[in-house]
Each structure stands twice: as structure tokens, then as C-alpha cells.
C-alpha positions as CSV (number, residue, x, y, z in Angstrom):
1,X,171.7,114.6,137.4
2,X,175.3,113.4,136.7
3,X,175.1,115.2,133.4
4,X,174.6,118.5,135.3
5,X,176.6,118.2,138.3
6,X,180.2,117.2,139.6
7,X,180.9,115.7,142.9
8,X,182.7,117.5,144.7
9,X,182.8,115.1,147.8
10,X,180.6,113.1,150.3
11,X,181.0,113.0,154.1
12,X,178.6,111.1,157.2
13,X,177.5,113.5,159.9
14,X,175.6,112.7,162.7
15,X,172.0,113.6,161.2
16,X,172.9,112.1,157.8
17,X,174.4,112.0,154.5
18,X,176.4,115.4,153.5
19,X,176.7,115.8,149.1
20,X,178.4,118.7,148.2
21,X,178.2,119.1,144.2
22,X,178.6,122.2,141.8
23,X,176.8,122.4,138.0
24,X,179.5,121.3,135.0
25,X,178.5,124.3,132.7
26,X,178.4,128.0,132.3
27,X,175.3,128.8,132.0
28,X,173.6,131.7,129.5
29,X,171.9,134.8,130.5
30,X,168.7,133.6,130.4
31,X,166.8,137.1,129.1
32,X,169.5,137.9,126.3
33,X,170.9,133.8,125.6
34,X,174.1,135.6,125.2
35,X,177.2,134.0,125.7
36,X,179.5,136.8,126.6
37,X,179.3,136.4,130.4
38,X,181.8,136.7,133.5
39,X,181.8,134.7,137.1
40,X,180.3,137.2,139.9
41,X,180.2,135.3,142.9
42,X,178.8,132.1,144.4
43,X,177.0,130.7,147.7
44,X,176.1,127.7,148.9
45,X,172.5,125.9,149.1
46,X,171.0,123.1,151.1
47,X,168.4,120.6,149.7
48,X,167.4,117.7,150.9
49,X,167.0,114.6,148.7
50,X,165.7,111.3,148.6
51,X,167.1,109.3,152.1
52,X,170.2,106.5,151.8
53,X,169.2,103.2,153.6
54,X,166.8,105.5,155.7
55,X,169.3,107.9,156.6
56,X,168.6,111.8,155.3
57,X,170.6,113.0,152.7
58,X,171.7,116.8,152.2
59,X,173.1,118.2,149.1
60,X,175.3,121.1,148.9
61,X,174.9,123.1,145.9
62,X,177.8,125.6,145.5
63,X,175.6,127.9,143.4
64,X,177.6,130.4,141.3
65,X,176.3,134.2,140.0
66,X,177.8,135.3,136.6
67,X,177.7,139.0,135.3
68,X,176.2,139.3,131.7
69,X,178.0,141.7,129.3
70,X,175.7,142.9,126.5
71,X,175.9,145.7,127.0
72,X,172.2,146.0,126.1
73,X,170.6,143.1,128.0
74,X,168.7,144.6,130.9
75,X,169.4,142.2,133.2
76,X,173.0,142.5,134.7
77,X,173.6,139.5,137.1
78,X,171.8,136.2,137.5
79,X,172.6,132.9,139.4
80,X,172.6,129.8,137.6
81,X,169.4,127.7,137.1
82,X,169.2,123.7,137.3
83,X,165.3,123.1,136.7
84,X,165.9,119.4,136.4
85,X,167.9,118.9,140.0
86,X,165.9,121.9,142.0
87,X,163.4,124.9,141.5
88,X,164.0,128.2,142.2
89,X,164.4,129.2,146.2
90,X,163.3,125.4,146.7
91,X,164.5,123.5,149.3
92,X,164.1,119.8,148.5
93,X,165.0,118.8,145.0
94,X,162.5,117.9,142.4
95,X,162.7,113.7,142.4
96,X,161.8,114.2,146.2
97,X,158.6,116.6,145.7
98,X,157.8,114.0,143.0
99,X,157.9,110.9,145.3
100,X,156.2,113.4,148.5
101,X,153.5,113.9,146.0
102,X,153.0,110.4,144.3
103,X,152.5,108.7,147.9
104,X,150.6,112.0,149.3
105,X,148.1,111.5,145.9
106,X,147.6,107.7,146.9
107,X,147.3,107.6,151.1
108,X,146.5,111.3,152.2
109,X,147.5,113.6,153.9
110,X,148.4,112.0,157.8
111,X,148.8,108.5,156.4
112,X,151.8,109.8,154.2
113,X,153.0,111.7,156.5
114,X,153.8,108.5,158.8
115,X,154.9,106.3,156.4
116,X,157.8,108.9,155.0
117,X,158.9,109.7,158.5
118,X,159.5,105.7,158.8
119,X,161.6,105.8,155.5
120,X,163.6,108.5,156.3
121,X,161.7,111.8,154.9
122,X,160.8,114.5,157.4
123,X,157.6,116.0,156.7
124,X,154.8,117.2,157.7
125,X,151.0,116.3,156.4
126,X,150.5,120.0,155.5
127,X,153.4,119.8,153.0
128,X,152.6,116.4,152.0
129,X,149.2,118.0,150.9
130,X,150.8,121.4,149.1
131,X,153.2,119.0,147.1
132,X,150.0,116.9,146.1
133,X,148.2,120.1,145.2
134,X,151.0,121.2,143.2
135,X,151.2,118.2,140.7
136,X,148.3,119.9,139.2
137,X,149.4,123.8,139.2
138,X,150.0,125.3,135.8
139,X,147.6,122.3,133.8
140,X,144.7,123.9,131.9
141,X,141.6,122.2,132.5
142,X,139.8,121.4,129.4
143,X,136.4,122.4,129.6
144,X,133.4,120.1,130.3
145,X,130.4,119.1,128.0
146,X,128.9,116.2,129.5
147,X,129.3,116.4,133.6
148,X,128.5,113.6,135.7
149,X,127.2,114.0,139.2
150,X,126.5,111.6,142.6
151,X,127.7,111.7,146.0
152,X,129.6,110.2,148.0
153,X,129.8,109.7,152.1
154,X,132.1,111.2,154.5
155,X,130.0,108.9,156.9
156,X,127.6,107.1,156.1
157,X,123.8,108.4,156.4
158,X,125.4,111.4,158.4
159,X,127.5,113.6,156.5
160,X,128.0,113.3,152.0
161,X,130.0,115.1,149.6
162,X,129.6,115.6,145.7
163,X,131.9,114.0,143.0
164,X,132.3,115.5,139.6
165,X,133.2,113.5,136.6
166,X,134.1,114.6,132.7
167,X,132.2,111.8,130.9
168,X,133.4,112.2,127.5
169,X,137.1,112.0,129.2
170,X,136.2,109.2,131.7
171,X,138.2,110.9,134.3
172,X,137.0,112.8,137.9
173,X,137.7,116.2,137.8
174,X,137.0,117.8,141.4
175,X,135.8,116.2,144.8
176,X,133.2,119.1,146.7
177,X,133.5,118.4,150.6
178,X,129.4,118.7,150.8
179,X,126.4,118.1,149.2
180,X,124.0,120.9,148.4
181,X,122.1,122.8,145.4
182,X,124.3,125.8,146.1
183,X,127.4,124.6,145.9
184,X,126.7,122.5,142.9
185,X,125.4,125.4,141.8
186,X,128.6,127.7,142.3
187,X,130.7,124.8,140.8
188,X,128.7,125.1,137.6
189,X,129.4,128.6,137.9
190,X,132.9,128.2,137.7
191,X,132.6,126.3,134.8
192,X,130.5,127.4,132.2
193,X,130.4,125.0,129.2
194,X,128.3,121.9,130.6
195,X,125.5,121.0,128.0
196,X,124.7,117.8,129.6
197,X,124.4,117.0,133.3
198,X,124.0,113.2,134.4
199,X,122.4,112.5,138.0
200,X,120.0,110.8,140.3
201,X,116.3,111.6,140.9
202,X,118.0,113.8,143.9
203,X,116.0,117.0,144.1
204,X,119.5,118.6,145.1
205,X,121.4,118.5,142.2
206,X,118.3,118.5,139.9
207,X,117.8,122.4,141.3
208,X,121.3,123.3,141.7
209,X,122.1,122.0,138.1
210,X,119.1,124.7,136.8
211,X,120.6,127.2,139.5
212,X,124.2,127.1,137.8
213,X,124.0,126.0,134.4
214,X,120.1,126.4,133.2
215,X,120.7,125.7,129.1
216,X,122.0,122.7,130.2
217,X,119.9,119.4,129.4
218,X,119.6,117.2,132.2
219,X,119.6,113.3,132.2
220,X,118.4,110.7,135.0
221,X,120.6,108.0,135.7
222,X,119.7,105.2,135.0
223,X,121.2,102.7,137.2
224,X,119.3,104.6,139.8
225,X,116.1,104.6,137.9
226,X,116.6,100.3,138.2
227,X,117.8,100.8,142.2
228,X,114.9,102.9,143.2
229,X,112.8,100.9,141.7
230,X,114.0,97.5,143.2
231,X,113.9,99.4,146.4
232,X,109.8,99.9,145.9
233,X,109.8,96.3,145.0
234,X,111.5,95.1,147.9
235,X,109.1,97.1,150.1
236,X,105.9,95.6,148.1
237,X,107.8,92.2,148.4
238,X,107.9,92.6,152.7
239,X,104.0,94.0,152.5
240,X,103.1,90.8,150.8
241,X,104.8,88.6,152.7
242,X,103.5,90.5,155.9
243,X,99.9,90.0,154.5
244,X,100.5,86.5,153.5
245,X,101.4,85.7,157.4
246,X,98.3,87.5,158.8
247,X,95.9,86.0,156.5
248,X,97.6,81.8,156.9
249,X,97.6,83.1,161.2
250,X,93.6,84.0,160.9
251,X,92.4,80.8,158.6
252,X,94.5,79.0,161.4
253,X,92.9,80.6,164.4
254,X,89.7,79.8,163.4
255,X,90.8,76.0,163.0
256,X,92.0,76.2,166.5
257,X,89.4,78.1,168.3
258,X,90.2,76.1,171.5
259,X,93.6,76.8,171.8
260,X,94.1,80.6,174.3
261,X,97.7,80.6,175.0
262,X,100.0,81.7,172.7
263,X,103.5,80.1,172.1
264,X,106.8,82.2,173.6
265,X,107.8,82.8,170.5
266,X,104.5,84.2,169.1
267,X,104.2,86.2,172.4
268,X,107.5,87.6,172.2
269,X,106.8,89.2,168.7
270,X,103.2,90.4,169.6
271,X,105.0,92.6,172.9
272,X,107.6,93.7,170.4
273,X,105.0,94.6,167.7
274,X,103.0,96.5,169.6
275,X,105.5,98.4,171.3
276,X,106.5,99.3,168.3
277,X,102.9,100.6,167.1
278,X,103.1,102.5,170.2
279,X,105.8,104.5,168.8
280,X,104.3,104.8,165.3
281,X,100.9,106.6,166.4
282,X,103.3,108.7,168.9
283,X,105.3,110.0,165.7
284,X,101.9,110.2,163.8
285,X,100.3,112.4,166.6
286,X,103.7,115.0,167.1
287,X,103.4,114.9,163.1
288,X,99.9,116.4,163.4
289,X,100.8,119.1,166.2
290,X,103.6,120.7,164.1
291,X,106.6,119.2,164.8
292,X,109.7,118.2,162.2
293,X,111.0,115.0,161.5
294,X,114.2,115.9,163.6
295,X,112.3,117.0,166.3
296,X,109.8,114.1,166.2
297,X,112.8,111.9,166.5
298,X,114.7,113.5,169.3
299,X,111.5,113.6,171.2
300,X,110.6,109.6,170.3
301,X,114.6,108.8,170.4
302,X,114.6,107.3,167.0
303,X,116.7,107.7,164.0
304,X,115.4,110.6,161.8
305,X,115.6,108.0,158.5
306,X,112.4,106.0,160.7
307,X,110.6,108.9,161.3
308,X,110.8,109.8,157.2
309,X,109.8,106.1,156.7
310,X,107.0,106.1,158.9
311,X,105.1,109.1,157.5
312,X,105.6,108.2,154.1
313,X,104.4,104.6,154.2
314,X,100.7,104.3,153.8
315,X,100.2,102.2,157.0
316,X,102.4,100.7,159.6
317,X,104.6,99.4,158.2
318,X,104.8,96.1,159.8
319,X,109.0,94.8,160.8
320,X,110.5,93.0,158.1
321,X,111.1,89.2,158.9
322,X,114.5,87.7,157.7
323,X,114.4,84.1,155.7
324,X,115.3,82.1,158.3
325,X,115.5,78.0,158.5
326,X,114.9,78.1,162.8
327,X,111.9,79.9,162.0
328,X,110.1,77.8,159.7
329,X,111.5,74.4,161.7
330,X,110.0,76.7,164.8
331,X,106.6,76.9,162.7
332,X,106.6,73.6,162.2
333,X,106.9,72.7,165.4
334,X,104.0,74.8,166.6
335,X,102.1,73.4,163.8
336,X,103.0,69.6,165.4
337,X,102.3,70.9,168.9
338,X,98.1,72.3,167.8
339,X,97.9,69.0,166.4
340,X,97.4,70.2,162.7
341,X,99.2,69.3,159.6
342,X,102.8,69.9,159.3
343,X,103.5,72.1,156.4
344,X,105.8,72.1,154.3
345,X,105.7,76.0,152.9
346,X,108.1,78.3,153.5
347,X,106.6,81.5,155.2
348,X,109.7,83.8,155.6
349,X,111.6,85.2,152.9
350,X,114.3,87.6,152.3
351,X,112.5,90.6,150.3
352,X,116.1,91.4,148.9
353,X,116.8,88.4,147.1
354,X,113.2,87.9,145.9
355,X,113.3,91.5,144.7
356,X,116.7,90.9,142.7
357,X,114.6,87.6,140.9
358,X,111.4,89.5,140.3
359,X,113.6,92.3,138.7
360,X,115.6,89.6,136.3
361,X,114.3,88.5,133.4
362,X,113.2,84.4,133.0
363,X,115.9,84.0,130.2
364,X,118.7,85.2,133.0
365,X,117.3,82.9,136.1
366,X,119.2,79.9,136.9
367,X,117.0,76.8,137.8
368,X,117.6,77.2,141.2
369,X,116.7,80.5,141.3
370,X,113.1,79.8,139.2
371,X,112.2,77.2,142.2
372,X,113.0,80.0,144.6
373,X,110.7,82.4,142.9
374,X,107.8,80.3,142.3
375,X,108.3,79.1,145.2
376,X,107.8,82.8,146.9
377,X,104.7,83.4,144.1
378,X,102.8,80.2,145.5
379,X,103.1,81.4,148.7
380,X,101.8,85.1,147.7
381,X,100.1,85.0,144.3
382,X,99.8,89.0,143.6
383,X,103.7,88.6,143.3
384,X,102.6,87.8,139.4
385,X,101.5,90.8,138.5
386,X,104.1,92.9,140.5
387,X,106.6,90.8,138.0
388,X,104.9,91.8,135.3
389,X,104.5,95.3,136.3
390,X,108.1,95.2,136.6
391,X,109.3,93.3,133.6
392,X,107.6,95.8,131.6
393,X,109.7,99.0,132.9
394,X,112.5,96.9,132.6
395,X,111.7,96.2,128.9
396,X,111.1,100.1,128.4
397,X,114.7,100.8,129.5
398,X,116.2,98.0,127.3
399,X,114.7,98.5,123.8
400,X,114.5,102.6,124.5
401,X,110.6,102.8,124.1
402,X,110.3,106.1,125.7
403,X,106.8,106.2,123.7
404,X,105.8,103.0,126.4
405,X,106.6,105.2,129.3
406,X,103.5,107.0,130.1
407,X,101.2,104.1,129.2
408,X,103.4,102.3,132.1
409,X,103.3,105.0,134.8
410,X,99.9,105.0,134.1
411,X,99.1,101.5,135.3
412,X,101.5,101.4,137.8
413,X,100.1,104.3,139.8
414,X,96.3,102.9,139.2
415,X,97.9,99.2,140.3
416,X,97.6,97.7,143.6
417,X,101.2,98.2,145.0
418,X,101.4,101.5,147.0
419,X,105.0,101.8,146.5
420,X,105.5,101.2,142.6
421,X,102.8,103.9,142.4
422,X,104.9,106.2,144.2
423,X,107.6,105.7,142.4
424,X,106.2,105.6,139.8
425,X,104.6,109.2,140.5
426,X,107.6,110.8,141.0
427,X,108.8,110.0,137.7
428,X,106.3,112.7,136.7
429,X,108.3,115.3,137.9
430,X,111.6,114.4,135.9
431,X,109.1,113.2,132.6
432,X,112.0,115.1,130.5
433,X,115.1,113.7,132.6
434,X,113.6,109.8,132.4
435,X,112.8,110.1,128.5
436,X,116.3,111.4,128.3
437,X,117.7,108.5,130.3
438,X,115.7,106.0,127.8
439,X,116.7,107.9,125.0
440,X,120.4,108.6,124.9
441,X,123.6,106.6,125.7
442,X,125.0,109.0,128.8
443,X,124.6,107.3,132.2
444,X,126.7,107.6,135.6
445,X,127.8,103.8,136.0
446,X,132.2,105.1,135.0
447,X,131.6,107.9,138.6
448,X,129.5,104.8,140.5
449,X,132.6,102.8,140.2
450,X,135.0,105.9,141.5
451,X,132.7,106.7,144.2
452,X,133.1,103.1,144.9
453,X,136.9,103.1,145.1
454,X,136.7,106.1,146.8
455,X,135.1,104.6,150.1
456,X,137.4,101.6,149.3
457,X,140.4,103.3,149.5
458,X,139.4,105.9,152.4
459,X,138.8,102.6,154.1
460,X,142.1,101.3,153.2
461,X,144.2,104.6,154.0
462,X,142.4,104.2,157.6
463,X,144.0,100.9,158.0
464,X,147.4,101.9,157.0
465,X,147.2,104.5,159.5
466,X,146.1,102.8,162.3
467,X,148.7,99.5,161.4
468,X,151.8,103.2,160.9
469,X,150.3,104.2,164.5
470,X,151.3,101.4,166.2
471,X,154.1,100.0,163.8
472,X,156.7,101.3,166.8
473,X,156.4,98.5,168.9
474,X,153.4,99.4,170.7
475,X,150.4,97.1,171.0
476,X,147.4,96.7,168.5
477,X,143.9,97.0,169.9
478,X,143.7,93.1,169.2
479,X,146.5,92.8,172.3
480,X,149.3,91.6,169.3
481,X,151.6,93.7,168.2
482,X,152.2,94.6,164.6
């Protein structure tokens, strides 16, 4: 600015900083370029600017009209124009729209807001988010040939949105507040031109992709094809563990005929087992009669996500025991107090971990690791061919053999695990999507790791709220103050 501007002179008032200036050169007419011009008149405006040691700064721009005389030019007076200090009819100059918008793009709206009122910018969080909005007016949007598509959670299990991404640019390109087929669908309207969508084995997106854009070729992701399927495993993994327990508790029962009472702590997980069972045939029977899972759950006062797992599971589905040292030492000690042999085998294991090592290849296992899986397979044998199983698919999505995949959905749907055959049966009905995914080189994992710093900075930006909320002196919830 001190290329375009004098200074006129600089006085302190009581609510800040007072700059008056005037531009150095007489300026052209800017329809004509003409030089032949003539001063008019002049008036003064106020901008604000970037604050002084947290004081508010005001500049005074004496702005001057000229009169232009071509006689030809249709325009006969104009005002002078500094584009570089302050837009047209604007009333803050540009450096401070820039900074509003830099920190309005990084916090939000309300945390920005409070943390400019602390350095000495007055503004509210609605003009904090019109400044952040307008860093982007005027730029033409390149159009999109490969989209990539996946949510992301307002709150999590309650309330999603969708997140957009270019992947041939590697950049996101629009955030939609909800999640639905239609209003994927009307985005894709808006923007004809994708050829390739990338998503997850959501039914959503898969109908509001053919809704909006239906030449476009469609493409599972497959970092959720591996997730969903360590999911099934880890459900598989539980059922076996579950079975393992009842089968060791019968074979000792029948050793131990004499014994009648049970131990507290085996008492204590029959009452809570088979209060639970009571609930399960309650959500079975209003299941039969008509009524929806939200209504079912309501009615039971259960989350909806139970109900949804209880009539999909093909029994009930027993509660999922965490790996736990007090247990087994407990199980020992029962074992001492019955008079049998103490064993040494570990009966409780978490189903996540063990999933995660079934799921890796031998090559990748530590050594560790290896005595913590066979571990787990002497204590439930079938867990060798649920690694093979799964190997296998893994092998399919490594060396691309997208001729294997049928052969493999095949034997994992006429296998013993109920919930690799179910997963495996739903690949049926995205056959084209999963050979895609094997096929070609497009997958979602650049928009996993935005959706992921997403929820990391939301999380953040709730912090710095809360810590600007109470910055004044005032206590913190933790009784110290900040």
C-alpha cells in the first residue's frame, strides 16, 4: 500500500487507531483509458483494517471523483479505484477479508468469531462465514471424471453427511450436510461429467449414483471390501470362541457330576445371559407381529443398531467376552476349587485382535503374534480353515485375479461360517462393482484420510471453543481456570 497511498496523518481516539490517507495518482477513466481527465469532487470513506497491538484501526480514505473529457466516452464521471487496498462499496480492506477468511477456513464459523474478537477484530460468525465463502467466488470448477464418495458423521451412529472428492486432482470438492440417494443424486446432477464413481457397498450411494449419473461405471472400494470382511471374521471369531466355552463347560460338567452350586461368578453371567435371551425372543416375537426395528426398539428400550443385529444373526448371538487376565486366573481358580487339573489354556480372547492376525498374511506376523494365533487355533481348531478362507480373498485382491472371484464366493457361502457366507452373498449384488475394485487402480483411501481429519479437526475446533469460552477469567469445568 505505500505505493498507492500518502499519509495524510494518524491520531488515537478512544475506540482506536484513526489513518487518514489519499491515493498518489490520477487515475484513468477506466471505460475509455483516456488520459484527458479533470478533478470533480471527493468524499471521504471508512474501512477498517487489520488491529495495532489489539486496538481497532480505521482508515480514512479521502476518495476523489474526476470528470472524463472524451468527448465520446460514455461514461462522464467516475471515482477512483484501489483494488489492491479496498473493493468497491467495501468496508474493511482486502488484507483484513483475507486474514477473516484464512482463520474462518481453518476453525469455523463461532470458533473464529471468538478468537478475532480477542485480537482486536469485531465480527460476527455470519460474516466470518460469507468471507470464507467468498475465497472461492469467481473460480471455475474444473469438471470431475473420477468422483469419490463416503460419509462422514455429524454424530456418530446418529446423524452423517456425504464428502465428495476429485480423485484424479486429490483434492475435496464439496461437503453435503446429509446422506441420502437423492441428494447424491441431485449433486451428480449438478455436475454432469463423472465417468467413474468410487464408494462402499452402501446401497445409498450405489442407487443415487445410477439416479444421477447412470453411464457412469461404478467401483467398490476396496478398503471396505477388507473392513467388512474383517468385521464377518471377527463375528465368526466370537461364535467360535463362544462354542469353544460351551463345549470345555459340558465335557467338565460331566466330570463333575457331584458338584450343584454354581460359583458367583458363573451365576452372575447365567442371570445376565438369560435376561438377555429374554429380550432377544421379545424382539423376535414384535418382529413376527409387524413391527419396525425402531419401533421394536422403543418398545424393548434398546438401541435400534441391536435390534438390526439381532434379526440378522442366525441365532442368539451369545455377549462377546473380552481377553481378560482376572478371568482366566478366575478360571483357574474354580478349576483348583472342583479339585481338577489346573489348566493352563487361555479361554478368552479378544475377537479384534485375532481377526487382525487371521486377516495378515504368515510372511507379515511377528513371532509374537504367530504364538498368539496358534495359540487361539489350538484352542478352536475350525479357526484353520476360516484363515484359509480368508487368505484366499485376500490373495484375490492382491494379485487382481478377478477370474478367482466366483470360485471363492462360491465356497465361502457353501462353508461353515454364517457370516463370511453373508458377506460373501452380498458381493453378488455389486459382481460388476467388486471385479471393478480387483481390476483397476481407483480406490477411496486419499477421502478416508480427509474424512479422517475432518472428525479430527471438528474435534479440535470444539476445544478451541470451549478453552475461547472461558479464556475471560471464568472457570473451566475442571474447577481451574484457563
Amino acid at each position: 500500500m505505500p505505493e498507492q497511498l500518502v499519509l495524510e496523518g494518524v491520531e488515537e481516539t478512544e475506540t482506536g487507531i484513526v489513518v487518514r490517507v489519499r491515493a498518489k495518482k490520477t487515475p484513468r477513466c477506466p471505460t475509455c483509458a483516456g488520459s484527458l481527465v479533470s478533478y470533480h469532487s471527493g468524499y471521504r470513506r471508512r474501512v477498517r483494517d487489520l488491529p495495532w497491538q489489539g486496538r481497532r484501526v480505521q482508515i480514512r480514505l479521502h476518495t476523489r471523483r474526476f470528470r472524463c473529457r472524451n468527448q465520446e466516452c460514455e461514461r462522464k464521471i467516475f471515482a477512483e479505484r484501489l483494488p489492491d487496498v479496498v473493493a468497491p462499496g467495501a468496508r474493511e480492506t482486502s488484507r483484513l477479508n483475507k486474514v477473516v477468511g484464512l482463520v474462518g477456513y481453518a476453525l469455523g464459523g463461532l470458533p473464529a468469531c471468538r478468537l478475532l474478537q480477542r485480537l482486536g477484530v469485531s465480527i460476527s460468525r455470519d460474516t466470518v462465514l460469507r468471507r470464507v465463502k467468498a475465497r472461492n467466488r469467481g473460480r471455475r470448477e474444473p469438471k470431475v471424471r473420477v468422483l469419490g464418495v463416503d460419509d462422514w458423521a455429524w454424530r456418530k451412529r446418529q446423524h452423517y453427511g456425504t464428502m465428495l472428492m476429485d480423485l484424479e486432482r486429490r483434492r475435496v470438492i464439496d461437503l453435503v450436510p446429509v446422506r441420502s440417494a437423492s441428494s447424491f443424486a441431485n449433486w451428480l446432477r449438478s455436475h454432469p461429467g463423472v465417468d467413474i464413481i468410487t464408494r462402499d457397498r452402501s446401497s445409498l450411494y450405489a442407487e443415487g449414483g445410477r439416479q444421477g449419473a447412470p453411464g457412469a461405471v461404478q467401483i467398490l472400494d476396496r478398503y471396505h471390501l477388507v473392513s467388512n470382511l474383517s468385521e464377518a471374521v471377527e463375528c465368526e471369531i466370537q461364535q467360535m470362541q463362544s462354542n469353544g466355552r460351551a463345549a470345555l463347560e459340558g465335557q467338565e460338567g460331566g466330570q463333575n457330576r457331584k458338584r450343584k452350586k454354581l460359583t458367583w461368578i458363573e451365576a452372575r453371567r447365567q442371570r445376565c445371559r438369560q435376561a438377555r435371551y429374554q429380550r432377544y425372543l421379545a424382539v423376535v416375537e414384535l418382529r413376527r407381529q409387524g413391527y419396525t426395528q425402531l419401533a421394536i426398539a422403543e418398545r424393548i428400550g434398546i438401541r435400534s443398531e441391536t435390534v438390526a443385529r439381532w434379526l440378522n444373526a442366525p441365532g442368539f448371538p451369545e455377549r462377546r467376552i473380552r481377553s481378560d487376565r482376572r478371568r482366566d486366573q478366575a478360571r483357574f481358580l474354580q478349576d483348583q476349587e472342583r479339585g481338577l487339573p489346573p489348566s493352563r489354556m487361555q479361554f478368552n480372547y479378544s475377537a479384534g485382535r485375532i481377526a487382525a492376525r487371521v486377516m495378515k498374511p504368515p510372511r507379515t506376523l511377528s513371532a509374537v503374534q504367530v504364538r498368539h494365533l496358534e495359540a487361539f487355533l489350538r484352542f478352536c481348531p475350525e479357526g484353520h480353515k476360516l484363515r484359509k478362507l480368508v487368505l484366499q480373498f485376500r490373495a484375490v485382491l492382491q494379485w487382481r485375479k478377478t477370474d478367482k472371484l466366483s470360485g471363492w464366493m462360491e465356497r465361502a457361502v457353501g462353508s461353515q461360517f454364517p457370516f463370511v457366507a453373508q458377506f460373501a452373498k452380498t458381493l453378488h449384488r455389486h459382481l460388476e462393482a467388486v471385479e471393478l475394485a480387483i481390476s483397476t487402480a481407483w480406490n477411496n483411501g486419499p477421502l478416508e484420510g480427509h474424512v479422517n481429519r475432518l472428525n479430527d479437526c471438528r474435534l479440535k475446533a470444539g476445544r478451541l471453543s470451549l478453552r475461547l469460552k472461558h479464556c475471560e477469567g471464568a472457570p473451566s469445568p475442571t474447577g481451574q481456570k484457563i
